[in-house]
SESE-938262 format. One record per residue: residue number from 0; residue in three letters; x, y, z of N, C-alpha, C in turn. Coordinates in steps of 0.2 Angstrom, whole numbers. Example, Ala and Ser with C-alpha at 12.3 -4.5 7.8 and 13.67 -1.06 7.14 Angstrom:
<recs>
+-----+---------+-------+-------+-------+-------+-------+-------+-------+-------+-------+
: num : residuo :   n_X :   n_Y :   n_Z :  ca_X :  ca_Y :  ca_Z :   c_X :   c_Y :   c_Z :
+-----+---------+-------+-------+-------+-------+-------+-------+-------+-------+-------+
:   0 :     ALA :    66 :   -28 :    39 :    62 :   -22 :    39 :    66 :   -16 :    39 :
:   1 :     SER :    64 :   -11 :    35 :    68 :    -5 :    36 :    64 :     0 :    39 :
+-----+---------+-------+-------+-------+-------+-------+-------+-------+-------+-------+
</recs>
This chain:
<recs>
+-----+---------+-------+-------+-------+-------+-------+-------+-------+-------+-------+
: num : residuo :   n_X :   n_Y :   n_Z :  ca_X :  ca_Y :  ca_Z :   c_X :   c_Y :   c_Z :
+-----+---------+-------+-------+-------+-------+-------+-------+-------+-------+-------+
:   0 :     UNK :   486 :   415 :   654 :   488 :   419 :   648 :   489 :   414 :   642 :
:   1 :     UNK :   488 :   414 :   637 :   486 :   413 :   629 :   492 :   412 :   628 :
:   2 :     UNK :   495 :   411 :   621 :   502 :   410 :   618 :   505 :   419 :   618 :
:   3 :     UNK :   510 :   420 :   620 :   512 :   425 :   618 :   514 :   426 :   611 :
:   4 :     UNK :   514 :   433 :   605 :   516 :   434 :   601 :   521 :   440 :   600 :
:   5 :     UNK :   524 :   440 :   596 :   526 :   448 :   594 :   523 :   450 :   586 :
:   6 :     UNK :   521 :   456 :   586 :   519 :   459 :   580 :   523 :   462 :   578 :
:   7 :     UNK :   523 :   463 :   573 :   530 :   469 :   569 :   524 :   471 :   563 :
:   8 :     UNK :   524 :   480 :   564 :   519 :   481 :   559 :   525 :   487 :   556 :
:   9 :     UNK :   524 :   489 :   547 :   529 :   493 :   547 :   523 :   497 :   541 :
:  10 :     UNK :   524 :   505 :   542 :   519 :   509 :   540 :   521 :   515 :   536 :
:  11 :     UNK :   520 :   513 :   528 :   524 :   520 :   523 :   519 :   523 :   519 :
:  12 :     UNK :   520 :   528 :   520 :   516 :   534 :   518 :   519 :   532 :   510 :
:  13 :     UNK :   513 :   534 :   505 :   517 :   533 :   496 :   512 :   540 :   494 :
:  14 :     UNK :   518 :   543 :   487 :   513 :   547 :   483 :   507 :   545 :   481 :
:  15 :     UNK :   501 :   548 :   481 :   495 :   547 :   477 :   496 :   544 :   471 :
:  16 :     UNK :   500 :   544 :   467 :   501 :   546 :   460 :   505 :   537 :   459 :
:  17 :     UNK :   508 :   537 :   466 :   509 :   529 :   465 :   507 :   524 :   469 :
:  18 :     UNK :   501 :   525 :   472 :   497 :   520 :   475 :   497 :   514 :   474 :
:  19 :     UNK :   495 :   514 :   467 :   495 :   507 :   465 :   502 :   502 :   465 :
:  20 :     UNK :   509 :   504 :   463 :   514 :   503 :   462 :   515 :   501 :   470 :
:  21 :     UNK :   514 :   505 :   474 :   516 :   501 :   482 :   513 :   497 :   485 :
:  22 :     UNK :   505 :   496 :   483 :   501 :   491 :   485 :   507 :   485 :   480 :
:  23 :     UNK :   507 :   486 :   476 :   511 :   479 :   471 :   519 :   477 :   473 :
:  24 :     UNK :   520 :   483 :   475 :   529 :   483 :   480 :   528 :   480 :   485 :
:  25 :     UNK :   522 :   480 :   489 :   521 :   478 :   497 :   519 :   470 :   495 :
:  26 :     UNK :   515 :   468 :   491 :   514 :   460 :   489 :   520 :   457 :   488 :
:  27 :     UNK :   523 :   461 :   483 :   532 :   456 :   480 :   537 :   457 :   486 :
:  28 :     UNK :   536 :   460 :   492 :   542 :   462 :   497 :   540 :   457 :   502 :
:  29 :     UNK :   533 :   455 :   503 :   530 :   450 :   507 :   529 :   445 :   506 :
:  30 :     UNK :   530 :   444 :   499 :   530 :   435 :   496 :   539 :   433 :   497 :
:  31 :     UNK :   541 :   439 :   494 :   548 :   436 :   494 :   550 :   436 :   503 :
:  32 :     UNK :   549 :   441 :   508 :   551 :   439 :   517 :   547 :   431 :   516 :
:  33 :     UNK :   541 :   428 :   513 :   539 :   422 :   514 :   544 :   418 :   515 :
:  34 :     UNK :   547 :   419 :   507 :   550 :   414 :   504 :   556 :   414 :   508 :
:  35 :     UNK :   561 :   419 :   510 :   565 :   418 :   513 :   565 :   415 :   520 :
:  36 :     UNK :   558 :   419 :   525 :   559 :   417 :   532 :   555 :   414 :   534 :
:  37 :     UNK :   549 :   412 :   530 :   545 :   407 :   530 :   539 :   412 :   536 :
:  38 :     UNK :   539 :   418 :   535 :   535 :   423 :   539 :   529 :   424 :   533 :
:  39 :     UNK :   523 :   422 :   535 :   517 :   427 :   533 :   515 :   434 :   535 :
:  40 :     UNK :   516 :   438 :   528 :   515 :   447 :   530 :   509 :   447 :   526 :
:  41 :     UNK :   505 :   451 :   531 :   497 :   454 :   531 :   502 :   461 :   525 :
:  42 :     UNK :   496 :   463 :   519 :   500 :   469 :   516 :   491 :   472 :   518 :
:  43 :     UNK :   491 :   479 :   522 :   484 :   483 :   522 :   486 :   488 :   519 :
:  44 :     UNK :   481 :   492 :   519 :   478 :   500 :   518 :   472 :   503 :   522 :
:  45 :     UNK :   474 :   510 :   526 :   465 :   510 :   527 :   461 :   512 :   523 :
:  46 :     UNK :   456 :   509 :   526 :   449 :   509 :   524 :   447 :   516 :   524 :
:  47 :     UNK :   446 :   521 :   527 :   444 :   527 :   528 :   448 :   532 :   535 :
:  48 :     UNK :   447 :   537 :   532 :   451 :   541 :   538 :   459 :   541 :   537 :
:  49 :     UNK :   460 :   548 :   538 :   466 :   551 :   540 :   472 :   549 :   533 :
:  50 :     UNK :   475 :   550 :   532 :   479 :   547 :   527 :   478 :   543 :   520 :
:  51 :     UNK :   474 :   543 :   516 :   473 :   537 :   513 :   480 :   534 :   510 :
:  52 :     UNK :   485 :   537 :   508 :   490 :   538 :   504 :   495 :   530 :   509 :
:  53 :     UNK :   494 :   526 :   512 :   498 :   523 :   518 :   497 :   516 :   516 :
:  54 :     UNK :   503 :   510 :   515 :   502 :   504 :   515 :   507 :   501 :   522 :
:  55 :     UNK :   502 :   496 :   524 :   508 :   493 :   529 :   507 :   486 :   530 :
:  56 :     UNK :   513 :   482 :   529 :   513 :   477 :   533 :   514 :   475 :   539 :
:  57 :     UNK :   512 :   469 :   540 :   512 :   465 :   549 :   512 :   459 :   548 :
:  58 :     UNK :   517 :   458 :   552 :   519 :   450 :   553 :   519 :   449 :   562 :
:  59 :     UNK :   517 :   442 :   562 :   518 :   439 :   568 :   524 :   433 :   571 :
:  60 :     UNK :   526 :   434 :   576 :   531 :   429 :   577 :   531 :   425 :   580 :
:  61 :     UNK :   532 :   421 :   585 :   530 :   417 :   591 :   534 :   420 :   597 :
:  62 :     UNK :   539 :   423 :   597 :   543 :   424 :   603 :   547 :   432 :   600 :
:  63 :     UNK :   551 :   437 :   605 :   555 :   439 :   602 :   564 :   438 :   598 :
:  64 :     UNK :   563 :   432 :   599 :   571 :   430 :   598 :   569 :   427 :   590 :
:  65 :     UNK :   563 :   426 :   589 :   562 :   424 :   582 :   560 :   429 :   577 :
:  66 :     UNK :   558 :   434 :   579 :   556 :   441 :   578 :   565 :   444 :   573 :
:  67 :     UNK :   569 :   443 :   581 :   576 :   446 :   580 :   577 :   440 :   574 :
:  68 :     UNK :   579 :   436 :   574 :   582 :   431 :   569 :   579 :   435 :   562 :
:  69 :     UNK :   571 :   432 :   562 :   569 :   432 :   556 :   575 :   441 :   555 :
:  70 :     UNK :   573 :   445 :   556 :   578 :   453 :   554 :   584 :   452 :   554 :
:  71 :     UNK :   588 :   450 :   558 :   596 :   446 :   555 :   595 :   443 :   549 :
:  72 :     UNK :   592 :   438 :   548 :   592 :   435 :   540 :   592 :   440 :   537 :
:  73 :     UNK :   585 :   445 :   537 :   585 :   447 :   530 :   588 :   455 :   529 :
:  74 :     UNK :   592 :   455 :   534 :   596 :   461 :   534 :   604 :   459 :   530 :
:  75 :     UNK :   603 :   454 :   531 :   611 :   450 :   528 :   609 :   447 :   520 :
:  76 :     UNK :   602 :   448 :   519 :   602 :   446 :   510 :   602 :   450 :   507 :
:  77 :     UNK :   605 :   449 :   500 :   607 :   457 :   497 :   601 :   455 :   493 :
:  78 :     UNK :   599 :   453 :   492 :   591 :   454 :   489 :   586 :   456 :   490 :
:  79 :     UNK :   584 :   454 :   497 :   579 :   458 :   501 :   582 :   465 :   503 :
:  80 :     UNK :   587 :   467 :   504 :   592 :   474 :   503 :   589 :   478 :   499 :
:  81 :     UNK :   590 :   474 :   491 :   588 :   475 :   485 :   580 :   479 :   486 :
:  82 :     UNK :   577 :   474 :   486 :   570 :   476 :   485 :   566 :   481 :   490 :
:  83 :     UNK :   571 :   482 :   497 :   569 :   487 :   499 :   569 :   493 :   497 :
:  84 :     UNK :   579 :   493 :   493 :   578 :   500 :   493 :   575 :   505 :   486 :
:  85 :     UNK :   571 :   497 :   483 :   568 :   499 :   475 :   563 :   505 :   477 :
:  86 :     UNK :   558 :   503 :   486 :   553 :   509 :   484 :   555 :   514 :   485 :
:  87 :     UNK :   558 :   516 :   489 :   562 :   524 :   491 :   566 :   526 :   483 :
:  88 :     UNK :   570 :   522 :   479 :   573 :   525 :   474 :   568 :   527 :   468 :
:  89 :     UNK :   564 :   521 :   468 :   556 :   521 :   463 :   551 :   528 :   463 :
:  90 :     UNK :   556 :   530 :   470 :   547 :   535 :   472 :   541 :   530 :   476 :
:  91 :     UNK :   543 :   525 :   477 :   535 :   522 :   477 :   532 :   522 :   486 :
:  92 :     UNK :   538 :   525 :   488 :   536 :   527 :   497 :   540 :   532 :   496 :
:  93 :     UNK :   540 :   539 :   503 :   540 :   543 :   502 :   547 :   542 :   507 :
:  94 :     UNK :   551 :   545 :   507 :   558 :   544 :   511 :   556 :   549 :   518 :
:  95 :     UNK :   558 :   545 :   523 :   558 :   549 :   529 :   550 :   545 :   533 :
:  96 :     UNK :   546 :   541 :   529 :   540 :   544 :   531 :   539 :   535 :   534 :
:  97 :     UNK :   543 :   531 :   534 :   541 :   524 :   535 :   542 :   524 :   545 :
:  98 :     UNK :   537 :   522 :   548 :   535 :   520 :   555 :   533 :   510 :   557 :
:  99 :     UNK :   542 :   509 :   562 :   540 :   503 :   564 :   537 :   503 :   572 :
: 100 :     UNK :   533 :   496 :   571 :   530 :   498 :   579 :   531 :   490 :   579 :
: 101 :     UNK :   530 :   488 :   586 :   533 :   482 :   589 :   528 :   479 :   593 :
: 102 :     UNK :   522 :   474 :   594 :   519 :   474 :   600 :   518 :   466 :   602 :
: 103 :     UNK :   519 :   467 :   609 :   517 :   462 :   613 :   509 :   459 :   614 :
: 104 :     UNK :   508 :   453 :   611 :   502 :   450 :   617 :   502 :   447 :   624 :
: 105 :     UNK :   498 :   452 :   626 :   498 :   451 :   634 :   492 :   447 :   634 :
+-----+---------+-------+-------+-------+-------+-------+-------+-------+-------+-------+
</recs>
């Protein structure tokens, strides 16, 4: 068995009308977890099929305990607080509609 990882992928539906503005909320929310947790966050969209209207990030950790940490930190910074709750107040994600998922490499 390989290095084990955990992924943390988080997937929010946005208005058509604000696309663009979430792709650019998903960049500045991913640079700034850099800056804080020193995590690289993938910002996607699909390509075709089902939803267009969807951004998500995914980050990888080395273990679950670094996973947990890294969310402790940035549950405790009011600025990353800040900048989450700009996209729900902005409009720029649609409230209710954010899905997180958790996966192990096996």
């Amino acid at each position: 068995m390989g290095d084990i990882m955990i992924t943390f992928i988080r997937t929010a539906n946005c208005p058509a009308d604000k696309f663009g503005a979430a792709i650019a909320f998903a960049h500045e929310i991913a640079g700034y977890v850099k800056t804080k947790v020193g995590v690289e966050i993938k910002v996607q969209v699909p390509p075709t099929g089902g939803n267009p209207w969807r951004v998500r990030w995914v980050s990888q950790y080395e273990n679950l305990a670094a996973y947990e940490q890294a969310g402790q930190k940035l549950m405790s910074d009011p600025k990353y607080m800040e900048l989450a709750g700009k996209a729900s107040a902005q409009g720029i994600t649609m409230a209710g509609t954010s899905f997180d998922e958790v996966w192990l490499d096996v």
